[in-house]
C-alpha positions in Angstrom: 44.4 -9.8 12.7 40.5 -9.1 14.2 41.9 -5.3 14.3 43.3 -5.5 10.6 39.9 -6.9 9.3 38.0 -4.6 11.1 40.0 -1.6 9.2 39.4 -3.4 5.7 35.9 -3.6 6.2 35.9 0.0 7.5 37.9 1.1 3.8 35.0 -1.2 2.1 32.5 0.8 3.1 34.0 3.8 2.6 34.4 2.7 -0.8 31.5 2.5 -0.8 29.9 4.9 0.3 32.4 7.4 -2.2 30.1 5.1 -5.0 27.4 5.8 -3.7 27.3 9.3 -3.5 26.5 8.9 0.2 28.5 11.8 1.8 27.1 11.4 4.8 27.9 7.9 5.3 31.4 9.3 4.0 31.9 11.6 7.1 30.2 8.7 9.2 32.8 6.2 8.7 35.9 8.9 8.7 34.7 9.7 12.2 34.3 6.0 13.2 37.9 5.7 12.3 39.0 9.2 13.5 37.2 7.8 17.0 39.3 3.8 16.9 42.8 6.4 16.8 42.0 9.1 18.9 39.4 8.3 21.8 42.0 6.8 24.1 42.0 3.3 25.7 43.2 0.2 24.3 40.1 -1.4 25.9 37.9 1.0 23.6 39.7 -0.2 20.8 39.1 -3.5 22.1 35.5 -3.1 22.3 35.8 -1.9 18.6 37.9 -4.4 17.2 35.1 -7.2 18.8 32.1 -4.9 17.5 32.6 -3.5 14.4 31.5 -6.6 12.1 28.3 -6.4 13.7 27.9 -2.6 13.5 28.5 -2.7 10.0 26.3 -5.5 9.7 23.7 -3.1 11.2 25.0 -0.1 9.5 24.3 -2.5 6.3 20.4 -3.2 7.2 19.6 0.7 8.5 21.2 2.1 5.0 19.7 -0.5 3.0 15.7 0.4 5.2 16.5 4.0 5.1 17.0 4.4 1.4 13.8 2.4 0.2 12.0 4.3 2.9 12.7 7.3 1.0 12.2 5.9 -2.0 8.5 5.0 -0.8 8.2 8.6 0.7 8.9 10.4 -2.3 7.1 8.0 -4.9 4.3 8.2 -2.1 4.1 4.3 -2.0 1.2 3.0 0.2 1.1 -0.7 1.7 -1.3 -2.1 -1.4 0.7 -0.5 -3.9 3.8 -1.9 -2.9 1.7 -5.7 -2.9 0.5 -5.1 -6.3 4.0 -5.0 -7.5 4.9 -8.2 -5.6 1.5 -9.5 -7.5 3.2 -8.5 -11.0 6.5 -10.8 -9.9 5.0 -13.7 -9.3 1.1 -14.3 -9.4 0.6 -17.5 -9.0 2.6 -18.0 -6.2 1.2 -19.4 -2.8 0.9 -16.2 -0.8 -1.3 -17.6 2.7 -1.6 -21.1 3.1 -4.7 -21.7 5.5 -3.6 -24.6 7.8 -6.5 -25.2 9.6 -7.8 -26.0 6.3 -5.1 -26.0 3.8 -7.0 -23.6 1.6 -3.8 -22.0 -0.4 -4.5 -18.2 -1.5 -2.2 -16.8 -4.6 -0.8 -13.5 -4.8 -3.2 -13.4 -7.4 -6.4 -14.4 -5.5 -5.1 -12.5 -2.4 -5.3 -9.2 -4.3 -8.8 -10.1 -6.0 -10.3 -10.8 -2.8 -8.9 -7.4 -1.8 -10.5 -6.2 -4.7 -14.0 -7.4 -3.6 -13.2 -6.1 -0.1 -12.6 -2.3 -1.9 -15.8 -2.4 -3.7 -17.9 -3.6 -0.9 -16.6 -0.6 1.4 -17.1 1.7 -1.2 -20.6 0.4 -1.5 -21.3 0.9 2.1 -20.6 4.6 1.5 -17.8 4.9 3.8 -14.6 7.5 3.0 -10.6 7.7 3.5 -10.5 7.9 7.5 -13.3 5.6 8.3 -12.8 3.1 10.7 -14.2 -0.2 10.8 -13.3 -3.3 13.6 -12.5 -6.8 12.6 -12.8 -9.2 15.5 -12.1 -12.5 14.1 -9.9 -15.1 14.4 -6.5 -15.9 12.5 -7.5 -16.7 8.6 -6.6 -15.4 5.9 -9.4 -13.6 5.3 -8.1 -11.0 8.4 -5.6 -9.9 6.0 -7.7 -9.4 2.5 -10.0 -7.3 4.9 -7.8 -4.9 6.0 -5.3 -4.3 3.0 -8.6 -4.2 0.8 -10.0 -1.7 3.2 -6.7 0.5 2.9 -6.7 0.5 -0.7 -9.8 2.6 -0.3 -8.3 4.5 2.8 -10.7 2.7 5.0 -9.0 2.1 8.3 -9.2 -1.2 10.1 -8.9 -1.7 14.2 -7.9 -5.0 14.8 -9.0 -6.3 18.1 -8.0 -9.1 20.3 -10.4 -11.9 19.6 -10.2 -12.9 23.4 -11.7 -9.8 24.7 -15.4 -9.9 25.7 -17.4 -7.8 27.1 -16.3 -4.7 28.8 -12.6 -4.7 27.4 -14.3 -5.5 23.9 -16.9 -2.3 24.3 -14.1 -0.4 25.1 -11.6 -1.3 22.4 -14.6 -0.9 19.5 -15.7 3.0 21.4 -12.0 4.4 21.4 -11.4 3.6 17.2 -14.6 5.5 16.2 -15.2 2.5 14.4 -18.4 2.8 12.2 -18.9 -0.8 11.7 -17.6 -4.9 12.8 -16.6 -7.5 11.1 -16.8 -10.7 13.3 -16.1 -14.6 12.9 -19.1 -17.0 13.4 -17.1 -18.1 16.3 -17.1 -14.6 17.9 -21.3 -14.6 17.6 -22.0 -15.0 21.0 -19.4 -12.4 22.4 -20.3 -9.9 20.1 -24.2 -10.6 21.3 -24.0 -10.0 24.6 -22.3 -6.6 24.0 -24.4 -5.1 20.6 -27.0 -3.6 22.8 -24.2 -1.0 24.5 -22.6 -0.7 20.8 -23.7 2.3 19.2 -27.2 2.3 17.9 -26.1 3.4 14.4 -23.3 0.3 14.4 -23.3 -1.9 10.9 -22.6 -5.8 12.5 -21.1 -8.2 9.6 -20.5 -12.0 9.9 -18.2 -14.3 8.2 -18.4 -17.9 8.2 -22.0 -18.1 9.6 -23.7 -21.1 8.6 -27.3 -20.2 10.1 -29.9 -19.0 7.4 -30.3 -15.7 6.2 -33.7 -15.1 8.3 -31.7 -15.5 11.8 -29.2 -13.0 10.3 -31.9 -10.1 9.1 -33.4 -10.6 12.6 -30.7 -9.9 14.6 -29.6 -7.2 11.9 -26.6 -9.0 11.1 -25.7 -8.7 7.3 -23.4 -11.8 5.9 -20.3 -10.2 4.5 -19.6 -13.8 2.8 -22.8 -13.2 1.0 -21.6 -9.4 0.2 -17.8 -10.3 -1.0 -18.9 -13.6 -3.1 -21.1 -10.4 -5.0 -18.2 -7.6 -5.0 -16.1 -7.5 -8.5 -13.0 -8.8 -8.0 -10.8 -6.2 -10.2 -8.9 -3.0 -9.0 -11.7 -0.2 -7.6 -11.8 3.1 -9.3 -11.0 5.1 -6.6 -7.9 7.4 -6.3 -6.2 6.8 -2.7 -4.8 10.5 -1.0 -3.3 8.7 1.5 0.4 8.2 1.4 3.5 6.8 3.4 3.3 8.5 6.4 -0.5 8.1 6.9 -2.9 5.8 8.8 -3.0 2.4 7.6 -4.6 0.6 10.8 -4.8 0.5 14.7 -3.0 -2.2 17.0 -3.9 -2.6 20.5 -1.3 -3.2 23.1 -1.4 -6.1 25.3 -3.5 -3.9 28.2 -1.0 -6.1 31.0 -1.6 -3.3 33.6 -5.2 -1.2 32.1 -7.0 -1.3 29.3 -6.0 -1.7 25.6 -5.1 1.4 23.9 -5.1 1.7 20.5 -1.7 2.9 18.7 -1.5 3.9 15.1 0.3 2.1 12.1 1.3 4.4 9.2 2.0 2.9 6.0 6.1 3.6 6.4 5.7 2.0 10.4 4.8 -1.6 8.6 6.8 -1.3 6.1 10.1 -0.6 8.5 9.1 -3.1 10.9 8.4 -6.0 8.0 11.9 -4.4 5.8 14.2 -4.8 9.0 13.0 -8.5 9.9 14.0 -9.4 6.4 17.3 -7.9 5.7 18.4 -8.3 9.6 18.3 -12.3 9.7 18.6 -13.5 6.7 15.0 -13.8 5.3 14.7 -15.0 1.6 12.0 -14.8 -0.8 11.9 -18.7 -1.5 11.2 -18.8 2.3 7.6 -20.9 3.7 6.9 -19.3 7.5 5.2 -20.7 9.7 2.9 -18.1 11.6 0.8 -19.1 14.9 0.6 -15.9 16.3 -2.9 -13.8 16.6 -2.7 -11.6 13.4 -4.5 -8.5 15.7 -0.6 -8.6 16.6 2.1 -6.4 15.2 4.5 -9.8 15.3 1.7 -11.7 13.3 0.0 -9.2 11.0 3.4 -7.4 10.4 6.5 -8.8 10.9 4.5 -12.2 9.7 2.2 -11.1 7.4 4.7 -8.2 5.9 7.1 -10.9 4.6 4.6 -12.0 2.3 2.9 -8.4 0.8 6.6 -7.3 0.3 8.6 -9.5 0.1 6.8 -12.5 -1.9 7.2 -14.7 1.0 5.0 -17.4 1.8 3.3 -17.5 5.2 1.1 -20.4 6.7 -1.3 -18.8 8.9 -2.8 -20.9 11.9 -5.8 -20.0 13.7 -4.6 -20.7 17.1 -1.1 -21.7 18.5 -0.5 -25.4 19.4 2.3 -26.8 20.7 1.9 -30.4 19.9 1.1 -29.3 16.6 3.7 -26.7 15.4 6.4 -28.7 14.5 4.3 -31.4 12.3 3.0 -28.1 10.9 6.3 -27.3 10.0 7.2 -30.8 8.6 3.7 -30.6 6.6 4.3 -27.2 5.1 8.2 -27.6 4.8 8.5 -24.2 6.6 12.1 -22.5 7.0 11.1 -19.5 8.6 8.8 -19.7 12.1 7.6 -16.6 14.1 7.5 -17.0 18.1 7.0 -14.5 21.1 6.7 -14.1 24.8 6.6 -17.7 25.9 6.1 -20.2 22.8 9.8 -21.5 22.7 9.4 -22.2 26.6 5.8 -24.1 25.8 7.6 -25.9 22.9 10.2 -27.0 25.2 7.8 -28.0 27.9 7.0 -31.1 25.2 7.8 -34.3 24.8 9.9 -35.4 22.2 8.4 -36.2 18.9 10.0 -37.5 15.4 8.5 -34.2 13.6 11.2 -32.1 15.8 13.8 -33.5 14.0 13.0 -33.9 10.6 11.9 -30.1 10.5 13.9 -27.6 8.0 13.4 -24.9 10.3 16.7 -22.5 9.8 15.4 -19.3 11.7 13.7 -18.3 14.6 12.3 -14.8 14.4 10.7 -13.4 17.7 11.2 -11.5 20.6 10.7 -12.6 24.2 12.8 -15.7 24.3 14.2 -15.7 28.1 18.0 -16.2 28.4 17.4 -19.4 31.0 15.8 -21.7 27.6 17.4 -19.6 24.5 20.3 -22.0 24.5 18.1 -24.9 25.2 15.6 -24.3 22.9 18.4 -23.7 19.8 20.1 -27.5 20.4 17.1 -29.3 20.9 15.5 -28.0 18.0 18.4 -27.9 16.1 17.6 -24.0 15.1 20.3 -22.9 13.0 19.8 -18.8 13.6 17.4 -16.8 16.1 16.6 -13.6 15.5 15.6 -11.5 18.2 14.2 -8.3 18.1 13.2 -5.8 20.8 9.6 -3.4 20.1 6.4 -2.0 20.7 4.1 -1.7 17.5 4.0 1.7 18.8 7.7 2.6 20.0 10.4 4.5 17.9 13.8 2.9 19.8 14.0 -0.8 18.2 16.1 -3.2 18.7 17.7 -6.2 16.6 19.9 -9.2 17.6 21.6 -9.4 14.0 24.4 -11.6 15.0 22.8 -14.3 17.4 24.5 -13.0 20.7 22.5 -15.5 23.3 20.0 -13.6 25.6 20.1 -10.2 23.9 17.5 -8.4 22.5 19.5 -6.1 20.8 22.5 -4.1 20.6 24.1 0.2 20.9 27.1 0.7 19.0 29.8 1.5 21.5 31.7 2.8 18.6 29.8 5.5 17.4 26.3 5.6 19.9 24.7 8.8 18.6 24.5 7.0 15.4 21.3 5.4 16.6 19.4 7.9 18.8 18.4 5.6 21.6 19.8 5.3 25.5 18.8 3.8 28.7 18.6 6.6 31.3 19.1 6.2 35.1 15.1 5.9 37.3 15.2 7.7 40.7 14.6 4.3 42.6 11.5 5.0 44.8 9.1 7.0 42.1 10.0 5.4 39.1 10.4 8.6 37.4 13.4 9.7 35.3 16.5 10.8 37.2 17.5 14.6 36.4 20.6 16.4 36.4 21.0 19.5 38.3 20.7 21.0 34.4 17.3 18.7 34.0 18.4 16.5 31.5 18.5 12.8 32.4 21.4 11.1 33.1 22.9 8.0 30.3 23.4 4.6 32.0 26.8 3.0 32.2 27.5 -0.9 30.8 25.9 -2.6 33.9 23.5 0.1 34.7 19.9 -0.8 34.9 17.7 2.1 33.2 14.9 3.1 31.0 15.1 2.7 27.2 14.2 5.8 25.4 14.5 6.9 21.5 14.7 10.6 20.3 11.4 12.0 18.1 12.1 13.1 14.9 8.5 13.6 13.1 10.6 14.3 9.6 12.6 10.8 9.9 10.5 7.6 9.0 12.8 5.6 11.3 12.4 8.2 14.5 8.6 8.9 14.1 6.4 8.2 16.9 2.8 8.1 15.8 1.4 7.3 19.2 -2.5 6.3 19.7 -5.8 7.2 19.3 -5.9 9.2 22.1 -3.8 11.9 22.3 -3.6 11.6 27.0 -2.3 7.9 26.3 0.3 9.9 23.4 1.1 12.3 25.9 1.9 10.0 28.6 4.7 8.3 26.5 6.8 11.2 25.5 9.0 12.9 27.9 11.2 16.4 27.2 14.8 17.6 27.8 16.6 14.1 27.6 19.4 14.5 25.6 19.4 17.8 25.2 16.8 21.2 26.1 13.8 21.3 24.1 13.9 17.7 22.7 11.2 14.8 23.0 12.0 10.9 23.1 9.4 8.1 23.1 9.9 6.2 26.8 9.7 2.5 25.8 8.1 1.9 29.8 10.7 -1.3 29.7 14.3 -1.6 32.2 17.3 -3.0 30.1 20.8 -3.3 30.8 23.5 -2.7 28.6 26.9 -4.6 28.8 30.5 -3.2 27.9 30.0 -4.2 24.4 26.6 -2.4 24.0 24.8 -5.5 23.7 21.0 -4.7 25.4 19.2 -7.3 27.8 15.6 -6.8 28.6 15.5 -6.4 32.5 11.9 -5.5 33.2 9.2 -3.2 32.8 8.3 -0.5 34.4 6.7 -0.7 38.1 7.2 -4.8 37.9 10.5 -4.5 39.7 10.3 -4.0 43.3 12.6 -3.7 46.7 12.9 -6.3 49.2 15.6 -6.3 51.8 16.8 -2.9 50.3 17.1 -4.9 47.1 15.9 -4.3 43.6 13.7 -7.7 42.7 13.7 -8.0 38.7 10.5 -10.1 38.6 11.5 -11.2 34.9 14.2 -12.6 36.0 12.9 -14.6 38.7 10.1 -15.9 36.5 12.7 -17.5 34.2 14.6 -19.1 37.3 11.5 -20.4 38.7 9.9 -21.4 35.2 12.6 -23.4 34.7 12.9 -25.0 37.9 9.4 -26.3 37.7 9.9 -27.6 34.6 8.9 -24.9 32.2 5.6 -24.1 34.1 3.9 -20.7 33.8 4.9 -18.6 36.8 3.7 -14.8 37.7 6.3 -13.0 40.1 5.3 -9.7 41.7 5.3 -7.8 44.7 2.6 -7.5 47.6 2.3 -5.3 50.7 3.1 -6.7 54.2 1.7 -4.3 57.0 4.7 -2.8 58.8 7.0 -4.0 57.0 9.4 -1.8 54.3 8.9 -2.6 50.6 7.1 -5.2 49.1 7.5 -9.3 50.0 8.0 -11.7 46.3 5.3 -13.6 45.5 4.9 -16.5 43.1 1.8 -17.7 41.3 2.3 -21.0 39.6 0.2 -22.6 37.5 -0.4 -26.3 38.7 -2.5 -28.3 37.5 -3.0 -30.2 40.1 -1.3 -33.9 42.2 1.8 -33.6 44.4 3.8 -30.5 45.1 7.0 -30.8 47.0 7.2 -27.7 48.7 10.8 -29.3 50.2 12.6 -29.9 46.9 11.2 -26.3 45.6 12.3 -24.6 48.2 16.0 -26.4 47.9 16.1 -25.5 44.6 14.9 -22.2 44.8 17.7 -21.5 47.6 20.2 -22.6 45.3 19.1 -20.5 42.4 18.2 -17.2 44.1 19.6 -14.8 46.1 17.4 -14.6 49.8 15.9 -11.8 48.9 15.0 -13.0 45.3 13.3 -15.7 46.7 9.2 -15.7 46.8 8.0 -14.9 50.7 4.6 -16.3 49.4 3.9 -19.1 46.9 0.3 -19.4 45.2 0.0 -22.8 43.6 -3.4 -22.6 40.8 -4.5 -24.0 37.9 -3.8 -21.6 35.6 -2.0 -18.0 35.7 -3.5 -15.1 33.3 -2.3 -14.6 29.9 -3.1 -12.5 27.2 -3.6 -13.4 23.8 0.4 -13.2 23.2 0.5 -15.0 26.3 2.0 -11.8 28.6 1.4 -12.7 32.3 -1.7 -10.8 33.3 -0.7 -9.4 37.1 -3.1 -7.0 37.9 -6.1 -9.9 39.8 -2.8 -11.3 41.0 -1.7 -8.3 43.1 -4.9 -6.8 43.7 -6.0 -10.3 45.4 -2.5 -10.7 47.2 -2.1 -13.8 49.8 -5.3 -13.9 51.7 -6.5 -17.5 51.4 -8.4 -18.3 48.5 -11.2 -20.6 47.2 -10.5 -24.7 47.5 -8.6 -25.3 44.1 -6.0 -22.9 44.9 -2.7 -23.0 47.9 -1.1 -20.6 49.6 1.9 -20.7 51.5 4.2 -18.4 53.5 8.4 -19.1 53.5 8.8 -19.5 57.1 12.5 -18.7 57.2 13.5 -19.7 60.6 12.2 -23.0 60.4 12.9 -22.8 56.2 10.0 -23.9 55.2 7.0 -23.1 53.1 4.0 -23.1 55.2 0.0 -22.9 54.1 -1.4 -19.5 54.7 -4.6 -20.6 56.7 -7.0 -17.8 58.1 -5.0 -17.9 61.1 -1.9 -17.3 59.2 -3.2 -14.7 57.6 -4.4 -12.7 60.6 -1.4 -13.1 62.1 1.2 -11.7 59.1 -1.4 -8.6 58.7 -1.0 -7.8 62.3 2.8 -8.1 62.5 2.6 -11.2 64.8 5.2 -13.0 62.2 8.6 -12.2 61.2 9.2 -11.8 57.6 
């Protein structure tokens, strides 16, 4: 019957496709077919027969991206022009509900306020390719700043609001920007670095409440003050930019160095906003609820982009919460909530309140969620559909979960897997590098087979583009040659997956995290979510350190702990039950907090550099003595004695 269906929908779509003059698709589906008869095993055509609802489902979302893509590339579309028709359907329509506030902004008013941000850029004399840094955060106000500055051609950066100093210099040097738009509650950050900005720097405020005298002393203009002047209808100004050019700058997370800037063309947000909608079921009556930081691609994109393009309604908050987020959602009768890296953990990590279950929350639209709480987090908070998605703001190889599979990030057809231009290659274990061929091209992974996600370059395709960053070393760095064939380029993702027999994709671990132990590969993601959820949904780091003498590099756990009783017995018992010996952290650093970034990505870098040399009072190490199995505190003694190979590991 399954194999029946799966031809009927396959004679659909041809049908289809003959309709739509899509010859293309025509030869794509005849081959599919030709492929299900001819290729051999009944095993493929099991695999087949279990996939091909969800490959068409896919097939469905690509066709439906690709076409308005073109569309938008021949009519030339830009970002704002495709919100001003969203502004002609419907007007008065809540676009951005403020929640910290519960100031609501129409379509109407969102664009006016553009308006006024147009105008005032044009009256600071700047031009199409002009960059200007917002470093603010989460309002509403983030997002009339920098559509109104593209309707002008004005670029925005948009920086992390946690930075300071240093990381904050550096982020502002590498855009070019020629001015900064701040938040009153970024003042003091922005203070202590404005002498090392450059001298010819413009500095504006919002929401400062101090009196225009402080301001002109420290040469800080009020852009409250500016935009409450600027006219509030369309600019006359004629904007050369088109779909495949600069709309803004995203930072990545800067986990292992500092931020580096990548670049958003128009037709990169509107992909990334059109395939969250179409791939899980999005609808334009939907209310989502968005706590991410909007200096995000998840926020500002896949959250924000619902509403310029879709007519969605978004409630922005200014900072995640989780005691908060579900009595937001109640409040706000949201449908639709955004989540990544470890909120669905820190929502589980709770305690049970009424608003959790009087939510009408039917999607959950992320990426991050670990496999060890997906299934945890969808029956106690009654979530209906999760849609996970794998991606850099950056990267050219994305991913969706369109049908729900539990602890996937995405899928490969099986069927037909040049289709989608993507692959995970084999790493040569020691360097890291990709493995070659005695030809030089690298070498596909099989179902099972831990490698590196990569996706071909094509700069003509809107869906294979890779725009890269500022900086054309940090663009250079991500692009390897011969892959799948001589003379090609792909974009290397930097993240380990693992594909199973059906082609579904499950993020392993990036790049340089996993290490060898025992003559073992150590998957520090995986660990983390073992141990996370042993302790209780705690934030754990896991990563390797150097032992003198000894081969590869010894696990070690920082958990955060706030402080009381830890039994070191029961962990350990757990931890030997959950974990393979050589899984299981050598060293064990109990601390008050571990390092996050603003999209709360364990921070690793202090962690490793510092290792397991005792540290200050508030903080415990403790070595696994495994003949006597038991965790022992690493005193200076200790110490001493592991770095001069006077104890067994």
């Amino acid at each position: 019957m399954n194999l029946m269906s799966g031809f009927i929908a396959l004679l659909i779509m041809f049908g289809a496709a003959r309709l739509l003059s899509l010859p293309w698709l025509c030869s794509l589906l005849a081959g599919l077919g030709l492929c299900m008869v001819c290729r051999g095993s009944w095993k493929f055509i099991h695999i087949a027969v279990c996939t091909i609802r969800r490959d068409l489902m896919c097939l469905y979302v690509i066709l439906r991206v690709r076409i308005s893509m073109y569309r938008n590339l021949r009519n030339r579309s830009t970002i704002p022009a495709l919100f001003a028709q969203m502004v002609s359907k419907h007007p008065d329509k809540p676009a951005l509900i403020y929640e910290a506030t519960g100031e609501v902004w129409t379509f109407r008013e969102l664009q006016q306020q553009c308006h006024a941000v147009a105008h005032w850029a044009l009256a600071q004399g700047w031009v199409e390719g002009d960059v200007v840094a917002l470093f603010m955060e989460s309002q509403p106000l983030v997002v009339a700043l920098w559509l109104g500055l593209s309707m002008v051609g004005v670029e925005a950066a948009l920086i992390n609001h946690n930075l300071r100093q240093k990381s904050l210099l550096h982020c502002v040097s590498v855009s070019g920007a020629r001015a900064m738009v701040f938040g009153s509650e970024m003042r003091e950050a922005v203070l202590r670095v404005r002498d090392s900005l450059q001298p010819n720097m413009l500095l504006f405020i919002s929401g400062e409440r101090d009196d225009g005298e402080n301001l002109c002393s420290l040469q800080i203009q009020s852009l409250d003050t500016l935009l409450d002047r600027s006219p509030k209808h369309p600019p006359n100004h004629t904007l050369r930019k088109e779909f495949n050019d600069k709309l803004f700058y995203i930072y990545t997370s800067g986990t292992t160095g500092m931020p580096k800037a990548a670049v958003v063309v128009h037709s990169r947000y509107y992909r990334i906003a059109s395939f969250g909608f179409h791939s899980f079921g999005l609808q334009n009556k939907d209310v989502i609820y968005n706590c991410l930081p909007l200096y995000h691609s998840a926020g500002t994109i896949m959250g924000v982009g619902q509403c310029l393009l879709f007519g969605v309604t978004v409630v922005v908050k200014r900072k995640f919460s989780a005691s908060r987020f579900w009595d937001d959602c109640v409040k706000h009768n949201c449908s639709v909530i955004l989540y990544i890296g470890e909120i669905c953990r820190y929502l589980l990590a709770q305690p049970v309140r009424p608003s959790e279950a009087h939510h009408k929350v039917r999607v959950a639209v992320g990426n991050g969620l670990r496999p060890s709480v997906w299934e945890e987090f969808v029956r106690r908070f009654r979530i209906r559909r999760v849609g996970e998605f794998y991606g850099a703001t950056e990267c050219n190889c994305s991913l969706i979960n369109i049908d729900g599979k539990v602890g996937a990030c995405g899928f490969n057809s099986r069927i037909l897997p040049s289709f989608y231009p993507i692959r995970l290659v084999r790493l040569q274990e020691e360097s890291g590098e990709l493995f070659r061929d005695p030809q030089g091209l690298c070498v596909p992974c099989q179902p099972g087979e831990p490698g590196m996600l990569v996706g071909r370059i094509n700069c003509t395709d809107p869906l294979r583009r890779f725009d890269g960053y500022i900086d054309d070393e940090s663009t250079s760095k991500k692009i390897a040659h011969n892959v799948f064939r001589m003379g090609d380029s792909v974009y290397v993702s930097g993240d380990v997956l693992v594909m199973d027999e059906y082609g579904y994709m499950y993020f392993k671990d990036r790049s340089g995290d996993t290490f060898r132990w025992r003559g073992e590969n150590v998957s520090t993601a995986e660990v983390e979510g073992v141990l996370s959820g042993l302790l209780g949904h705690a934030d754990v780091a896991v990563y390797g350190v150097t032992v003198p003498g000894v081969e590869g590099k010894a696990g070690m756990a920082a958990v955060a702990h706030a402080g009381g009783q830890f039994d070191l017995n029961t962990f350990l018992s757990a931890v030997q039950k959950a974990l393979p010996s050589y899984a299981r952290p050598v060293f064990l650093r109990l601390m008050p907090s571990v390092d996050t970034t603003g999209t709360f990505k364990i921070q690793k870098t202090r962690l490793q550099r510092e290792g397991y040399e005792p540290r200050e009072s508030s903080e415990e190490i403790y070595f696994l003595n495994s003949r006597a199995e038991r965790y022992e505190e690493v005193t200076d003694e200790l110490y001493t004695d592991i770095m001069e190979g006077r104890v067994s590991l």
